[in-house]
C-alpha positions in Angstrom: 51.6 24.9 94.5 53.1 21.4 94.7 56.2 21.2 94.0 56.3 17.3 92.3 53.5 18.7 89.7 55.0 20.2 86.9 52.7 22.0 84.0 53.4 23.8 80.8 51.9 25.1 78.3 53.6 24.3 74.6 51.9 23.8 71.4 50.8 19.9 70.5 54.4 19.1 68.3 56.1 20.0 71.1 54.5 18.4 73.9 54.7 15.0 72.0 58.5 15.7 71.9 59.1 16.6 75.6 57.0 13.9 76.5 58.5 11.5 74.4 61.9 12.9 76.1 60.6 12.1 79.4 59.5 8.7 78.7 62.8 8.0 76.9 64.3 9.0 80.4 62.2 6.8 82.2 62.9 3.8 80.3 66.5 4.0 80.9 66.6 3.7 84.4 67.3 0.6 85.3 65.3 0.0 88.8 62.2 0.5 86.9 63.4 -2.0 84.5 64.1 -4.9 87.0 60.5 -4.1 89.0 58.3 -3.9 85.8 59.8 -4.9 82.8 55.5 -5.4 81.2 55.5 -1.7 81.8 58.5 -0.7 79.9 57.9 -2.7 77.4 55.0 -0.9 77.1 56.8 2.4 77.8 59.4 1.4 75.1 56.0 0.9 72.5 55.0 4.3 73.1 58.2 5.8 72.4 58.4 4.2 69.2 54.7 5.2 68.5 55.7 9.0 69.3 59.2 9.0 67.3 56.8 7.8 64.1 54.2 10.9 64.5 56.7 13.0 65.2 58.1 12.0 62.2 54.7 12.5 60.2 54.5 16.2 61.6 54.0 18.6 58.9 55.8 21.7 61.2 59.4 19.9 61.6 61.9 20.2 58.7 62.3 17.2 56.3 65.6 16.9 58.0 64.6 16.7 61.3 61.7 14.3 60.2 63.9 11.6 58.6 66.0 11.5 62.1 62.8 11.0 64.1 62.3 8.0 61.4 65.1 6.7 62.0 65.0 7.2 65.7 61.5 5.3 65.6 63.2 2.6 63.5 65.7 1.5 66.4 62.9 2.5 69.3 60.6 -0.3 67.8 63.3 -3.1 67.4 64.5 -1.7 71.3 61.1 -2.3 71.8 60.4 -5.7 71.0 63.6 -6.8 72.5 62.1 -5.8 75.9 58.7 -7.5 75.3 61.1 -10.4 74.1 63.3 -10.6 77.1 60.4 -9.7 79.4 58.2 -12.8 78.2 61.9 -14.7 79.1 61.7 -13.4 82.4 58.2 -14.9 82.9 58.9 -18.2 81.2 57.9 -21.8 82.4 60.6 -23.0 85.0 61.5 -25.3 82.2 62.9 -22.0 80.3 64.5 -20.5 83.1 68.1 -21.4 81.2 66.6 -18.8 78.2 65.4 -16.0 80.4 68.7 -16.3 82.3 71.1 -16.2 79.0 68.9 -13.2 77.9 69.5 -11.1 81.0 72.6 -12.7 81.8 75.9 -9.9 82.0 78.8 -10.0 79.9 81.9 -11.3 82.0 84.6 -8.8 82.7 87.3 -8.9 80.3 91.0 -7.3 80.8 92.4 -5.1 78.2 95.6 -5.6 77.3 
């Protein structure tokens, strides 16, 4: 048995879910961010894409869907801000002020 491969068996509602889960994991680290931004773009895209069928499935409460909506909702915007500030990242030298502003870090600020 290898030990990196991990299998289950769940019905199809909640596979989407725990996959969705794990790509929602992925997409927050940030090493994978700074290597491959095209990819989690493309990672945030799915996510989106999974919150919105989840949020069509007939065996989750109405409740539950209108969360998932919502969820979906922000996951999409999230999402286009990556492609956004990804295509910033690959910019013309001429643009390298704008991909710089758009991954730039806030200063540090003291509270007082």
């Amino acid at each position: 048995m290898d030990l990196l491969v991990e299998e289950h068996q769940m019905p199809g509602v909640e596979a989407v879910l725990a996959g969705t889960l794990a790509l929602m994991t992925g997409y927050s680290q940030y090493l994978q961010a700074a290597s491959d931004p095209a990819h989690r773009a493309g990672m945030g895209e799915k996510i989106a894409h999974n919150l919105a069928m989840l949020a069509a499935h007939p065996q989750l409460s109405g409740d539950c869907r209108c969360v998932l909506w919502h969820l979906h909702e922000r996951w999409a915007v999230m999402a286009g801000c990556t492609r956004d500030a990804g295509a910033a990242c690959r910019a013309p030298q001429s643009s390298a002020g704008l991909a710089a502003e758009v991954f730039s870090l806030p200063g540090t600020r003291t509270l007082q």
